[in-house]
Structures are given as C-alpha cells and as structure tokens.
N, C-alpha and C positions, 0 to 999 in steps of 0.2 A: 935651499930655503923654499920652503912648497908658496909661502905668500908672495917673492918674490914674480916665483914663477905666474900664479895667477895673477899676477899686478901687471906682466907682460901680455899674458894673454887676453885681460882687461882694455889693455892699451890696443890690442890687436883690432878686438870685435870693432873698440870705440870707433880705429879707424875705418872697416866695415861698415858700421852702420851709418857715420858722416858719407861715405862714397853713396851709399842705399838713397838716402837722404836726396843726395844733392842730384840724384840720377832719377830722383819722386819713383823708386821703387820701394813700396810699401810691404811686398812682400820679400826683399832682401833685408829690409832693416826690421823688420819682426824676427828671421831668421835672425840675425845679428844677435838682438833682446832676447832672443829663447835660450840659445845657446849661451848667452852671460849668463840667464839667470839658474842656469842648469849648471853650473860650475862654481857658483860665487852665493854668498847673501844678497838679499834685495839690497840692502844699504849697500853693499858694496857697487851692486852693477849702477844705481841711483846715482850713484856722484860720481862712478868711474868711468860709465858708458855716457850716461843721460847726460848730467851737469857738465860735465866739461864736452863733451859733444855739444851741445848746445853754445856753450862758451865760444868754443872752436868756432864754429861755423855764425855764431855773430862777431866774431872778429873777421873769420871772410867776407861776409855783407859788408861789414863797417870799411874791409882795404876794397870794398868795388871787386871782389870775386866767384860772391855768391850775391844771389837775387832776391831780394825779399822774397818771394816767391818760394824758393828752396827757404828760405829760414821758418817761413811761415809753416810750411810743411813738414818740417821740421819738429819745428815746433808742438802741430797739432798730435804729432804720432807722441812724441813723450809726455804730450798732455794725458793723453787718452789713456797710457799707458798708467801713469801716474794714477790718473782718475781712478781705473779698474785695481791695480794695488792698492789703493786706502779705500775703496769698497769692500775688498776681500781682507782687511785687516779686522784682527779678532777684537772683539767688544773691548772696551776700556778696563781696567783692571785696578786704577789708582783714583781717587775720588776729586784730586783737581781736574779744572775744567780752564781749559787753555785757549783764549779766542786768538785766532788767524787771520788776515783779512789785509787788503792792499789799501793804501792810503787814497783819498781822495787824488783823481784823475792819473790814478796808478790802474796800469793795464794787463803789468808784463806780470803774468799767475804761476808760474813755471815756479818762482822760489818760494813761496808760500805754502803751496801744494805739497812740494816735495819738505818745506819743514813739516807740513803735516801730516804728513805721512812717517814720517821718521817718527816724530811724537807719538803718533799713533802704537806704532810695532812696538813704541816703548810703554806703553800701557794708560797712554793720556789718554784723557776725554777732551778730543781738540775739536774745537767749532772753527770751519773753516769756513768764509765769507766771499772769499775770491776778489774781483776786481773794484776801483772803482768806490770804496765805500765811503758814502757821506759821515762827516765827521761826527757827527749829532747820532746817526745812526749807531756807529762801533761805541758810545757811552749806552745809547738807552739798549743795547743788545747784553751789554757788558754786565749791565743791571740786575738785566731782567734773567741770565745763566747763571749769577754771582762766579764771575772767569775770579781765577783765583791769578791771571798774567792774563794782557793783551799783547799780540806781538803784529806790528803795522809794520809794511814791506812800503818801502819807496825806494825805489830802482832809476830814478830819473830826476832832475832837479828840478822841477817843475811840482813834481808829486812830494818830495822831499819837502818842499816851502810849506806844503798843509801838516806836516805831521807835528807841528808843535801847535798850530788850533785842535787837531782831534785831540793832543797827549791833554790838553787845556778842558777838553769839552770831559774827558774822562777824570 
C-alpha cells in the first residue's frame, strides 16, 4: 500500500525535522519540509509534518523537555512556512468568502493559518486576520466582506471566555 508507505516516511521526516528543530537548525528542518513536500501533497506534509510536529514538541515543552525557546523556533519556521504556502496558493475559485481570525487575547496563529490555507487550496476566498482580534472588530470586518462563515480560534481558556461576546457582537 504506496499510502501506507508514505504515511511512514511522513512519520520519519516529522521525526527529522522535530530533531532540526530542537537542535535550532533551520537548515536541517527546511531539508526535512522539502523533502516531505517532494513526495507527499501540501495537506498531507501540513498536518503530518507541521501539525503534529508542532503538537509533539508542545507536549515536550508542556513535560519540562523542550524550552520555550525551541517551541518558539519552532514554531516561527512552520509559520513562515505556512505564511509562503497560502501566498503561493492560486486565486479563489468559489465565490464565498470565509473570515479567519483568533479570538480576542488568542495568540497561538499556527491553527488558523494552516485552516487557511487548506481552505484556500480548496478554492475559498478566506480572509485571514491572525491574532488577537477585538470582538467588535471580526463583526464590523464581517460586514463590511459579507463572509458567507466566520471561523474564531481559541486555543486557551482564557481566549475561549471571549468567544461567545464576539459570536454575540456578530
């Protein structure tokens, strides 16, 4: 089973580029990301490499393994990464218009991005807002695109408490 196989060797890089990572070698875990994306679909390296990479290594932070530091670095390579795939994603194709965007005093951009991007490759017109957005904001933004769906990220319980003011303000 050829998906099998790539599902192993997905697992492989994943664990490569966590090691790249955690060693703040930025030119091993680009190697890492090339060679996924050289054998696999973006979606696939996106949630097989990135996502749970990412996952991984904030579960090592969270047992006292890995260093903020490393997560944070982490972090910024599969941003960035991210960022340059839904820049290079082809123009919209389907006439809704899908806003994105993190809940007030929501910071962590990593799943937002990566929904947006996937929507993207699927032929949405997604407005992505990123961190942090005041509730009052993602209504009059909402308005003013006519989004045909808003989708609010809260990843923390803290950012969680505001998402029933913005679903209110919308």
């Amino acid at each position: 089973n050829a998906n099998s196989a790539t599902d192993s060797t997905l697992d492989t890089i994943r664990t490569e580029w966590i090691a790249a990572c955690l060693n703040f070698s930025e030119a091993h875990a680009e190697q890492a990301l090339n060679k996924a994306f050289s054998i696999s679909p973006v979606e696939s390296v996106c949630t097989e490499v990135l996502q749970k990479g990412m996952s991984e290594i904030g579960a090592l932070w969270y047992e006292n393994r890995a260093s903020v530091q490393q997560e944070h670095f982490a972090s910024g390579l599969a941003m960035r990464r991210l960022d340059a795939l839904l820049s290079a994603s082809p123009a919209p194709t389907r006439p809704q218009t899908i806003l994105v965007g993190c809940a007030p005093d929501e910071w962590h951009t990593f799943t937002p991005l990566l929904l947006s991007l996937l929507l993207r490759r699927r032929g949405m017109n997604v407005i992505y807002l990123g961190a942090n957005v005041p509730a009052d904001r993602f209504a009059e933004t909402a308005l003013k695109v006519k989004a045909d769906l808003v989708i609010l990220v809260a990843q923390t319980l803290n950012s969680a408490a505001h998402l029933q003011r913005t679903a209110l303000a919308l």
